[in-house]
MIDRENSE-231291 format. One line per field, with one value per residue (C-alpha): y, z, x; residue number from 1. Coordinates in Angstrom, 2 decimals. Layout:
# residues N
c2 <- (Y_...)
c3 <- (Z_...)
c1 <- (X_...)
vose <- (NUM_...)
END
This chain:
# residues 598
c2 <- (0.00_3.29_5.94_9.80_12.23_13.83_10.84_11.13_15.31_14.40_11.65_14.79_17.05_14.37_13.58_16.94_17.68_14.74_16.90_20.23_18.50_16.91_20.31_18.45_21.00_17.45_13.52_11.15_8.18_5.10_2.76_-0.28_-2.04_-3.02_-5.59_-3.20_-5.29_-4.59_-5.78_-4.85_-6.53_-4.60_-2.77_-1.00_0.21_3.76_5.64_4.27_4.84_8.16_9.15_6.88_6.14_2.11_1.37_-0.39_2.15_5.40_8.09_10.37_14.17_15.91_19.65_21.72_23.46_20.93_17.40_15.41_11.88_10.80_7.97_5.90_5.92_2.99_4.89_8.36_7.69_6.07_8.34_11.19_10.02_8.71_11.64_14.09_16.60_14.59_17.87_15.95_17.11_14.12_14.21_12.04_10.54_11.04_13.87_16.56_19.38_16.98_18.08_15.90_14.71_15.76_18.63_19.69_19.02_21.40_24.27_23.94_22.83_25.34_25.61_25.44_22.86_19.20_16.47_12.84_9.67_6.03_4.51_1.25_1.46_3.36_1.65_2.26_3.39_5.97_7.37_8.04_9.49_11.65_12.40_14.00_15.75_17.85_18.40_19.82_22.63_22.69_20.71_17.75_14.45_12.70_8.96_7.57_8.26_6.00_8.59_5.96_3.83_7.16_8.37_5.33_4.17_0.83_0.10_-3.63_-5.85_-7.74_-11.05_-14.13_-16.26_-20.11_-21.12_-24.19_-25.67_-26.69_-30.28_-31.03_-32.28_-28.86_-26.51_-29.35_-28.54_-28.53_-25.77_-26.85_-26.86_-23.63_-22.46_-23.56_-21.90_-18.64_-18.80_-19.45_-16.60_-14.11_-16.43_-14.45_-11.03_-11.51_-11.16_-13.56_-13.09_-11.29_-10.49_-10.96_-8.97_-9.28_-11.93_-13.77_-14.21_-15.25_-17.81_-19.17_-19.54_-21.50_-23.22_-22.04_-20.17_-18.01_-16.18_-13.06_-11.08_-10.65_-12.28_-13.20_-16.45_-15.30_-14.57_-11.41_-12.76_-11.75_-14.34_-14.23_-16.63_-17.09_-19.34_-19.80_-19.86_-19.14_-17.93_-17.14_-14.32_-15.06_-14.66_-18.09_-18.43_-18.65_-21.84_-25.73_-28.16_-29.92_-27.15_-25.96_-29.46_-29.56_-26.33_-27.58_-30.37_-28.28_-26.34_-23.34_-21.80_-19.32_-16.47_-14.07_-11.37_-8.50_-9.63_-9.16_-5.89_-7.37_-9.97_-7.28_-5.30_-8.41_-9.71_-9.42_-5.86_-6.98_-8.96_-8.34_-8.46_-8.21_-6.16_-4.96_-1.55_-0.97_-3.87_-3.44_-1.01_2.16_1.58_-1.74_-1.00_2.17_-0.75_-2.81_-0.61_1.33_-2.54_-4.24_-3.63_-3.26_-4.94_-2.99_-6.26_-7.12_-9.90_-13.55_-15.02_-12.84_-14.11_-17.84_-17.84_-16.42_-19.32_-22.04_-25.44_-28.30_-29.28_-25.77_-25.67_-28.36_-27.14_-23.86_-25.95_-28.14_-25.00_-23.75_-26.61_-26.42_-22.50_-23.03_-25.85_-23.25_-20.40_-22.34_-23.61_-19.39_-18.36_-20.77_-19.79_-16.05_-16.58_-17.74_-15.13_-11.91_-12.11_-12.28_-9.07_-10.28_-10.21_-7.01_-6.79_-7.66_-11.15_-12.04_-11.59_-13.87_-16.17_-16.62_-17.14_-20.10_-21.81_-21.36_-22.85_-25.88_-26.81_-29.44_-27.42_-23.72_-21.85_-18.13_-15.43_-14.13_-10.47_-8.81_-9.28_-6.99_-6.73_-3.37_-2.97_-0.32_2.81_1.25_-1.06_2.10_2.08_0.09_-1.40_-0.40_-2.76_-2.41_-1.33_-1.23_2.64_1.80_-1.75_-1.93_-4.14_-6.14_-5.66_-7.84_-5.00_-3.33_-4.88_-6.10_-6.92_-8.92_-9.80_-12.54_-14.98_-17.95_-18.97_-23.20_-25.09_-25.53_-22.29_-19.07_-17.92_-14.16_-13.91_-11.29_-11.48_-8.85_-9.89_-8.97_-8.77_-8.18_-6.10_-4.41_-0.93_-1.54_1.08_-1.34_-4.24_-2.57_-1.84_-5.24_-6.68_-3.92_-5.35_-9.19_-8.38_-7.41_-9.72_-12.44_-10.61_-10.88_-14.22_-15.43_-13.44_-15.11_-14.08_-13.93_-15.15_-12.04_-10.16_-7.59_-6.88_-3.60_-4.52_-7.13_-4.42_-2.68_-5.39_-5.59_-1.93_-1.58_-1.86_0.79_2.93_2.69_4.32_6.65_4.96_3.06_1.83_2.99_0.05_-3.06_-5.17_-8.07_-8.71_-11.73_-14.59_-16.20_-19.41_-20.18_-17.16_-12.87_-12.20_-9.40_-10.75_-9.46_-8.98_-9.63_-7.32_-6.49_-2.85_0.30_1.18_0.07_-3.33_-4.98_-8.35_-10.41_-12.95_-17.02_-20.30_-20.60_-17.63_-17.34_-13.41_-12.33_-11.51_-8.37_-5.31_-3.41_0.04_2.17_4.60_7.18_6.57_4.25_1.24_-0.77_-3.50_-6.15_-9.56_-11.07_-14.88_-16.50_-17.20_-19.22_-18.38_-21.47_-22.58_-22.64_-23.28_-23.49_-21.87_-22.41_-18.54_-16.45_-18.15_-19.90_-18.13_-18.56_-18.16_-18.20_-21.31_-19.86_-21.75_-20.04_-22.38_-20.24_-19.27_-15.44_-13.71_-14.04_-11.52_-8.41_-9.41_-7.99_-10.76_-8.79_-7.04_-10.32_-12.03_-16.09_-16.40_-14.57_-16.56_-19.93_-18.68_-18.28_-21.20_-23.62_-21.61_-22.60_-25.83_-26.76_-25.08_-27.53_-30.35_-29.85_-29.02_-31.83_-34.57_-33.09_-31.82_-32.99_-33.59_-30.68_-28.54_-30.03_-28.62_-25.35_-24.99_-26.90_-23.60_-21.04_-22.69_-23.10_-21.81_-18.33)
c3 <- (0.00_-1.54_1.97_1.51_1.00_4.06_6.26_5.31_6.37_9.60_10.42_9.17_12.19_14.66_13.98_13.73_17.08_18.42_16.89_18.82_22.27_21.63_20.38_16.66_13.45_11.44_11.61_8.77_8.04_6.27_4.70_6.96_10.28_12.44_9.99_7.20_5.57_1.86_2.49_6.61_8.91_8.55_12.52_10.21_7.46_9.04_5.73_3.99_6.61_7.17_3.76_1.76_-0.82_-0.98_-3.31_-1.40_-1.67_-0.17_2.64_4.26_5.56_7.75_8.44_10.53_7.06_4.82_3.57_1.22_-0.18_-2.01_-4.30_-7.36_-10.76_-10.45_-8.68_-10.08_-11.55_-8.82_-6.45_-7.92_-8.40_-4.30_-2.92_-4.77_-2.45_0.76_1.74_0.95_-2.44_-4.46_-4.99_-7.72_-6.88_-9.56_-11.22_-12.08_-10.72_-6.97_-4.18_-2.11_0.79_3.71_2.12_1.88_5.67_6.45_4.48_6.02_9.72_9.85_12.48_16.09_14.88_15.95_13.60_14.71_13.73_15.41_15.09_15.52_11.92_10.28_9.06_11.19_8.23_7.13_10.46_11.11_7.91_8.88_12.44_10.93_7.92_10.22_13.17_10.81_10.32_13.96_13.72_16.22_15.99_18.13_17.49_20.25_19.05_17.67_17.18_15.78_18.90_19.69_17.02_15.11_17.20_16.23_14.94_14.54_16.68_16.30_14.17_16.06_13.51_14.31_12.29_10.26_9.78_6.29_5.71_4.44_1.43_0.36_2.17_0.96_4.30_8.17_10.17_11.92_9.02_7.81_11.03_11.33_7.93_9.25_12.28_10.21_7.81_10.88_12.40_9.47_10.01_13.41_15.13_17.51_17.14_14.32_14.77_12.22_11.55_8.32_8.52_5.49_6.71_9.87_8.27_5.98_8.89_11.12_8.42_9.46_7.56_8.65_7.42_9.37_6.11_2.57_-0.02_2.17_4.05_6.94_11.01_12.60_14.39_14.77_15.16_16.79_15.98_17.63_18.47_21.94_21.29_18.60_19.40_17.66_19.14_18.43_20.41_22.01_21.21_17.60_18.58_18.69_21.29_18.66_16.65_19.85_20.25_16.53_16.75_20.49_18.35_15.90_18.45_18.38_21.77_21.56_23.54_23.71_20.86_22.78_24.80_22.47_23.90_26.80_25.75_24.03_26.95_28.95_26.57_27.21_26.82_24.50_22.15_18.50_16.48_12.64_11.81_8.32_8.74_6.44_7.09_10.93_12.50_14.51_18.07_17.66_16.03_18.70_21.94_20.43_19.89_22.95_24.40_21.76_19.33_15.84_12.47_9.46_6.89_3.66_5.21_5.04_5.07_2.89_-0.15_1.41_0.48_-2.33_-4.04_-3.90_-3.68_-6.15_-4.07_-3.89_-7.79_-8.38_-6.44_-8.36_-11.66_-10.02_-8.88_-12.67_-14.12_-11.66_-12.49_-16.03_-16.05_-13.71_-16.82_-19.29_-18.25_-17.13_-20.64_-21.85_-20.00_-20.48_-24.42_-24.16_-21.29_-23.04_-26.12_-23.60_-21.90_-18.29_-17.86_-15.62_-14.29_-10.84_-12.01_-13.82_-9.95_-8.87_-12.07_-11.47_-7.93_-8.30_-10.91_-9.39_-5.65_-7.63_-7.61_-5.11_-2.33_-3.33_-0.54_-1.69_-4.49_-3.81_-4.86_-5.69_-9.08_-12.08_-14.86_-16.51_-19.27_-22.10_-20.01_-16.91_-18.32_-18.02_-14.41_-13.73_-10.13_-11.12_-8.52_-9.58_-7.59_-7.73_-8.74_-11.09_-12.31_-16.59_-18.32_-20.75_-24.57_-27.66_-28.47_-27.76_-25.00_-21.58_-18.89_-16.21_-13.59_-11.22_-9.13_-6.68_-3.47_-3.97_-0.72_-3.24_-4.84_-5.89_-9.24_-10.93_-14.04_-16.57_-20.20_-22.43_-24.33_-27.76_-27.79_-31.06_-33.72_-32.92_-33.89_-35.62_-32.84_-30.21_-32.36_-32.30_-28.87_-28.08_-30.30_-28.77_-25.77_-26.47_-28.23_-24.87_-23.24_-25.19_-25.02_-21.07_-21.63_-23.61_-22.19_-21.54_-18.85_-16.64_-13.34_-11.44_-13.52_-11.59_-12.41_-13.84_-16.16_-17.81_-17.79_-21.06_-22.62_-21.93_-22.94_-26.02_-28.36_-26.70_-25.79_-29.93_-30.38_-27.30_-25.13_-21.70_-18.52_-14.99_-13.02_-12.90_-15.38_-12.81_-9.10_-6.70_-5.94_-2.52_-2.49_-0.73_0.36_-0.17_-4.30_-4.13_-2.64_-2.56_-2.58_-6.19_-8.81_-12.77_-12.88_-13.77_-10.38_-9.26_-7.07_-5.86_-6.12_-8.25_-10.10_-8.91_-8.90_-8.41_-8.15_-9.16_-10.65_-13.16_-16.47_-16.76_-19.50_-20.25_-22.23_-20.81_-22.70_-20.60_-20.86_-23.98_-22.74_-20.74_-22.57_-20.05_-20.56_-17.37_-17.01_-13.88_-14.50_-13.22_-12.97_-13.79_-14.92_-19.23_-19.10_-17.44_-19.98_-19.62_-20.39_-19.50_-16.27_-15.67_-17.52_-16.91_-18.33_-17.79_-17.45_-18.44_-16.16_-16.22_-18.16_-20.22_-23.62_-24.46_-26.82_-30.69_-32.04_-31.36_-32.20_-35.81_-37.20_-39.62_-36.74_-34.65_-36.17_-36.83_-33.67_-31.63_-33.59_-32.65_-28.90_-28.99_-31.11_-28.83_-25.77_-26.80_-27.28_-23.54_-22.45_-24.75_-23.65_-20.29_-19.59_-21.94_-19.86_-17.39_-19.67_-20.89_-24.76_-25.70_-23.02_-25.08_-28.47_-27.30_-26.01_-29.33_-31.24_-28.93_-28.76_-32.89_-34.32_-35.73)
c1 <- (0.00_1.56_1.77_0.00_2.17_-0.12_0.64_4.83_4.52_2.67_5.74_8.26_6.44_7.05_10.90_11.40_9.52_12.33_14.81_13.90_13.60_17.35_18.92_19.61_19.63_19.92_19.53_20.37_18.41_20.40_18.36_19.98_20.14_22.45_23.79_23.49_21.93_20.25_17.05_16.30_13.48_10.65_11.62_14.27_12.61_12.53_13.83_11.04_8.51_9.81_10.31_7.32_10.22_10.46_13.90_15.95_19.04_18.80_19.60_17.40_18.90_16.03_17.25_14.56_13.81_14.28_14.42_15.85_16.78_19.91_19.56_21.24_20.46_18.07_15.83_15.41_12.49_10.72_11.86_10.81_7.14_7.13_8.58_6.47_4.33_5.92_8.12_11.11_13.26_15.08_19.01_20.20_23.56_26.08_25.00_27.31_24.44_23.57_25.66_27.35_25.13_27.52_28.45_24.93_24.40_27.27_25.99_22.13_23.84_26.47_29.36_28.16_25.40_24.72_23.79_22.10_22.67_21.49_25.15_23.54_22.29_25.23_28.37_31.65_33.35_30.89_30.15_34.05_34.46_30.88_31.95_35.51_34.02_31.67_34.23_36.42_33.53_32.98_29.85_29.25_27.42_25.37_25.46_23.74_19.61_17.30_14.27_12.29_11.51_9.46_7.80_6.72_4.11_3.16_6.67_7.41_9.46_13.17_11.60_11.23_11.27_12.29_16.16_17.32_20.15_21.55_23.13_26.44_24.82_23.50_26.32_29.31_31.23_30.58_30.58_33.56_35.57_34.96_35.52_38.86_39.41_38.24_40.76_43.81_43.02_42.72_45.80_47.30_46.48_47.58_44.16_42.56_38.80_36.70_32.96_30.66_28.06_26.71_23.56_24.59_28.10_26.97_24.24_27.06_29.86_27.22_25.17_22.03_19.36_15.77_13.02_13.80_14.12_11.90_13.38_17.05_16.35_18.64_18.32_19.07_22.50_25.91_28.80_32.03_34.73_38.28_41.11_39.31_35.84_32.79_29.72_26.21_24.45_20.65_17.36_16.96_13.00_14.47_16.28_15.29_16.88_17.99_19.66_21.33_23.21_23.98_25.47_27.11_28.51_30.69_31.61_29.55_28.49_24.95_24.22_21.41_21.10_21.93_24.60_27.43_28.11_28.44_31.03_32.76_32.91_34.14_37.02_40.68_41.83_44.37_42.82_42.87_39.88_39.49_36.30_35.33_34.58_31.99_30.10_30.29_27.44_28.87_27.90_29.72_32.56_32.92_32.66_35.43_37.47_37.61_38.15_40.54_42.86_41.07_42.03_40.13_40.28_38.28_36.36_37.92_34.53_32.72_36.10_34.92_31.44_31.68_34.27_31.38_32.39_31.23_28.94_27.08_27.49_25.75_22.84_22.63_23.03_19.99_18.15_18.69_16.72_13.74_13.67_13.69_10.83_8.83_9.79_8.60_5.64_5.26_6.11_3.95_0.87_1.29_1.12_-1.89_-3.29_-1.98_-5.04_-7.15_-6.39_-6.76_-2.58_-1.60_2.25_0.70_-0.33_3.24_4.51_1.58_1.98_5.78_5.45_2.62_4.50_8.10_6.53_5.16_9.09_10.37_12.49_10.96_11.40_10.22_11.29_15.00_13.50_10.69_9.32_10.33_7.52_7.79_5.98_6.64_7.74_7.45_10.22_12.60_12.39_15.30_13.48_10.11_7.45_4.22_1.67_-2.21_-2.45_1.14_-0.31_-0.63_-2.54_-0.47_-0.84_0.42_2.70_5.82_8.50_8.13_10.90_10.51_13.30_12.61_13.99_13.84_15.38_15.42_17.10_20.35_20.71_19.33_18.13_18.00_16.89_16.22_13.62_12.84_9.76_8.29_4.76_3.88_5.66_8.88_10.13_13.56_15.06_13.55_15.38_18.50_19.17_17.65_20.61_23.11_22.52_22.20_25.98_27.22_25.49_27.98_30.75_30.58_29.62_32.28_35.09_38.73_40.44_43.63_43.79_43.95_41.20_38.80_34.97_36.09_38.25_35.58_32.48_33.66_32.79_28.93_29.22_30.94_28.29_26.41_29.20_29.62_26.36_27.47_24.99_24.74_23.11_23.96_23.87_26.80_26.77_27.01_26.66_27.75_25.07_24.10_24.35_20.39_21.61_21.09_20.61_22.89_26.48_29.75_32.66_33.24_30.92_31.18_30.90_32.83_34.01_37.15_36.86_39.84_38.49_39.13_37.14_38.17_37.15_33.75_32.17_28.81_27.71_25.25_25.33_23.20_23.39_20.71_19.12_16.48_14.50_12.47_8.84_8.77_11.15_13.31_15.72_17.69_19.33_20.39_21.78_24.24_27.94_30.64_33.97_35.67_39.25_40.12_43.36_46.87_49.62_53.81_53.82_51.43_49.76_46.04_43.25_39.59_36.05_32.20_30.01_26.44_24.36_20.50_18.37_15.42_14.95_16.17_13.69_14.79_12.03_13.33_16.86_18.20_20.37_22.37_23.99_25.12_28.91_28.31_30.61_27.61_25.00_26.55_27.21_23.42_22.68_24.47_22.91_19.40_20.75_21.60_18.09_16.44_18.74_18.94_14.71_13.49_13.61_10.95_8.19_5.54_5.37_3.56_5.39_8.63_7.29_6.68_10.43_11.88_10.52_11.51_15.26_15.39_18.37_18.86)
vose <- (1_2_3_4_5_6_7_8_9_10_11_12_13_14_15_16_17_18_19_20_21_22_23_24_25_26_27_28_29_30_31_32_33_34_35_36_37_38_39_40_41_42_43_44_45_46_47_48_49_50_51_52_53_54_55_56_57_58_59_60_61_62_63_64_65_66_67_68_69_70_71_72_73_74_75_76_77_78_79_80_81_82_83_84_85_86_87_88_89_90_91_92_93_94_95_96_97_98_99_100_101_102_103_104_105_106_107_108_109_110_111_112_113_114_115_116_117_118_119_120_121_122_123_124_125_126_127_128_129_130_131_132_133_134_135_136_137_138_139_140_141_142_143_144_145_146_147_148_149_150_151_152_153_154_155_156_157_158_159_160_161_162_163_164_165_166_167_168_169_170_171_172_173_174_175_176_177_178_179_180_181_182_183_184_185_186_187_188_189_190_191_192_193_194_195_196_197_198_199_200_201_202_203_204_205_206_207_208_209_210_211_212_213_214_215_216_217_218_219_220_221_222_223_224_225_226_227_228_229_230_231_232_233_234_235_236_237_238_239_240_241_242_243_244_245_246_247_248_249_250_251_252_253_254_255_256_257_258_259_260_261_262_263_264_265_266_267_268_269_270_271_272_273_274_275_276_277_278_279_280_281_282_283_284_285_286_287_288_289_290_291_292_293_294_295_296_297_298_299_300_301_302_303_304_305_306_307_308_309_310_311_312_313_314_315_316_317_318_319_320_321_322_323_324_325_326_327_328_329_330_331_332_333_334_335_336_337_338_339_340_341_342_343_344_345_346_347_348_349_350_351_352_353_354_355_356_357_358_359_360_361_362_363_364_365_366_367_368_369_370_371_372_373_374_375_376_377_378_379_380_381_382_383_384_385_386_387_388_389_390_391_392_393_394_395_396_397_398_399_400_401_402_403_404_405_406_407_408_409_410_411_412_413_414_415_416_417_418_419_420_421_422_423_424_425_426_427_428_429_430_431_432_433_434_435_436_437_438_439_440_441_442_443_444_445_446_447_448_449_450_451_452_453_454_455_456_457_458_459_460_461_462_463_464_465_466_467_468_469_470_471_472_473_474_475_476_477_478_479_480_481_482_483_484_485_486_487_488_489_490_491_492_493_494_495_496_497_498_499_500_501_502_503_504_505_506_507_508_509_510_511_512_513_514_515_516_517_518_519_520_521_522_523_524_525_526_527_528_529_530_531_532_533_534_535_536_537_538_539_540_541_542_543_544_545_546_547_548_549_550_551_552_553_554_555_556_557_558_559_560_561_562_563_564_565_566_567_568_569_570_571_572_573_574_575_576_577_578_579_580_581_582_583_584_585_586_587_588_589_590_591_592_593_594_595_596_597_598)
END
């Protein structure tokens, strides 16, 4: 349900109200929690409740005049219709004409002033680097409010929610072991503990998994692991007997939630700990390290889970062909529905979601449903709503991006669709962007090789036509685990990680036209060995591994090379191959045509 712009100035009054009574010209609302995490429990959503902007990226600056909301690229165009008549202005991130956020807040604040943040949702790296900015104008923060917990009156609670545990045979290694890993790589930057904060780091390190967040089956934990001891932090209602003594038995104490401040407060004064600052809240981050020596480190664990082992391949290969039987029997259906003119964006979400939880092992969507049709396709994270919701015509394009959350792996996917005729501009970006698409797909790489050296080549043929998209052309994959995952990405900014063994990211360039159309191809990828030379070192490539037909209607063949034909050609080839054997014969026949060769 879309929120007033009425309701969002009457919740404005009352934080500013807060404001006045704690002598603050300014607080700043993150869009996190305390394990800044993407996608927060619904008790954290207080920049969307506060502002009535729901993108999932986004900060909120409330001065006693004004009000405003910083946000990327994928959400201009959202933003600016949600915000509108709400008192608070939009600021689109990386544009030459938006200032910077903090230096915004200094001219409106001034020297003398005080500006509020709840350090327990703000990352330890951006609130140092906030706290020095404004004390070097003589303006001081306040970390310690949470304005929330007074104003939002029937504000939800920390999630209950019961855990599970994963088995070997889906995580392909025991909590102990990986463990023991995690203690010899902070053995090596000379720490003895590390506390993790992150709740898919700590559901990977202790093989458990929730239901605490939409869309990310994780628990709102943190975990500490050391030489000595490891411990999960966790309400105990969210525990079982028996997944206390399976934890017990791999050597995993638990403690309340809230008492890691406590045990921080209690540890040896000279113990070393390895944080990662900007995945580590503020008030946290601020108790350790007026207790222990403090190790700012890329985090071991979040490099760990990323490398998947065979085992977890194989479930995201099995989680591919489930998704893919699900798509086709989708695809099938809405070819038939869209004549009829009862198909609305709303019911592809429903539609997907039925057929996709007919699959043995579905356990929910890994985000919300994409459908944007014509303009609406433009939005880059357009979510339809009832006031937003289009009726679906057999004409121009429609994108939907979608995915699944299977006990073995997670899916994201990305379709354009041609529903009728196609404009030849349509067909050419459509092909622009299927060309990058291979190119990504196909690349050949050293060992060594970053993201950002890779992402020119999803872009070139729309950089040709001096064109492009603003998002990353790829993004790390959970495995049963968050959609978005780091640390690895494909995208222009500068990432020191590189790409290895096993990593699973997506394939994902797109075009967006304001109000007529959005274009977006989006498969999975692993990074896998090619090929060990005497010279010039071990090079790797992609293993395509999403299983669904891409659209060949909107794609203009002259403009494709017979080495992108046959990349596609043979593509269509392993859908058809690897799908067959569990549809039914007409089901079969459908997907024959749509994987024919070009």
């Amino acid at each position: 349900m879309t929120t007033k712009p009425d309701q969002i100035i009457e919740r404005l009054s009352a934080l500013r109200k807060f404001m006045k009574m704690q002598h603050l010209d300014a607080f700043i609302v993150p869009s996190t929690d305390p394990h800044l995490s993407e996608y927060p429990p619904k008790r954290w959503e207080c920049r969307k409740w506060i502002t009535g902007f729901t993108g999932s990226a986004g900060t909120a600056v409330i001065t006693m005049e004004q009000a405003g909301v910083w946000t990327d690229s994928r959400y201009f165009l959202q933003a600016a219709q949600q915000l509108e008549g709400t008192g608070f202005d939009l600021f689109k991130m990386g544009m030459p004409e938006t200032p910077d956020m903090v230096n915004w807040i200094i001219e409106q604040v001034g020297k003398g002033g005080k500006v509020g943040i709840d350090g327990m949702v703000y990352a330890a790296s951006e609130a140092k680097n906030l706290i020095n900015k404004l004390a070097s104008k003589g303006i001081e923060t306040e970390t310690e409010f949470d304005p929330f917990e007074e104003i939002w009156k029937d504000r939800p609670g920390i999630p209950k929610n019961k855990i599970f545990t994963l088995p070997e045979e889906i995580t392909g290694e025991s909590t102990k072991s990986k463990i023991e890993r995690i203690v010899e790589e902070i053995d090596k930057a000379g720490a003895d503990g590390i506390v993790i904060a992150t709740l898919d780091a700590v559901a990977w390190t202790f093989n458990i998994r929730g239901n605490d967040v939409e869309y990310n089956p994780v628990a709102v934990a943190y975990g500490y692991v050391s030489k000595n001891e490891s411990i999960l932090f966790i309400d105990p209602n969210k525990l079982t007997d028996t997944i206390a003594s399976e934890l017990q038995s791999q050597g995993v104490k638990t403690a309340d939630y809230n008492h890691i401040f406590n045990y921080i407060e209690k540890l040896p004064e000279k113990t070393t700990v390895c944080v990662t600052e900007s995945k580590i809240n503020y008030s946290l981050y601020k108790a350790l390290s007026e207790r222990c020596k403090v190790i700012d480190l890329t985090s071991p664990i979040d490099l760990m889970k990323s490398m998947k082992n065979e085992t977890e391949l194989n479930g995201f290969r099995l989680a591919m062909v489930k998704d893919g039987v699900a798509l086709t029997r989708f695809y099938m259906w809405f070819e038939k529905a869209v004549p009829t003119g009862m198909v609305t964006e709303m019911t592809i979400t429903e539609k997907l979601r039925e057929f996709r939880s007919k699959q043995d092992q579905y356990m929910g969507e890994s985000f919300g449903t994409i459908a944007g049709y014509a303009a609406h396709g433009a939005i880059v994270h357009y979510s339809a709503t009832p006031e937003s919701n289009s009726t679906i015509e057999p004409k121009g394009l429609l994108l939907i991006d979608s995915g699944a959350q299977f006990m073995h792996g997670t899916t994201d996917i990305t379709r354009t669709i041609a529903l009728g005729e196609v404009a030849p501009q349509m067909k050419k970006d459509y092909t622009k962007v299927l060309k990058g698409h291979i190119a990504l797909a196909t690349a050949i790489y050293p060992e060594g090789t970053r993201g950002s050296q890779l992402d020119i080549l999803a872009r070139k043929p729309l950089w040709d036509d001096c064109e492009t998209y603003w998002h990353g052309s790829g993004h790390g994959i959970g495995h049963f685990l968050n959609v978005h995952e780091g640390p690895q990405n494909i995208r222009m900014e500068e990432n020191p990680t590189p790409l290895k063994k096993g990593m699973v990211t997506s394939n994902e360039p797109g075009i967006y036209r304001t109000d007529q159309y959005g274009i977006r191809i989006e498969n999975l990828v692993v990074a896998k060995e090619y090929k060990k030379t005497e010279d010039f070192g071990t090079f790797y490539h992609f293993e395509t591994i999403t299983l669904c037909p891409i659209d060949t209607k909107p794609i203009e063949t002259d403009m494709l090379t017979e080495k992108e034909k046959s990349w596609l050609n043979n593509y269509h080839r392993m859908v058809y191959d690897k799908l067959q054997h569990y549809l039914s014969d007409e089901e079969k026949t459908w997907l024959k045509e749509k994987t024919k060769a070009i």
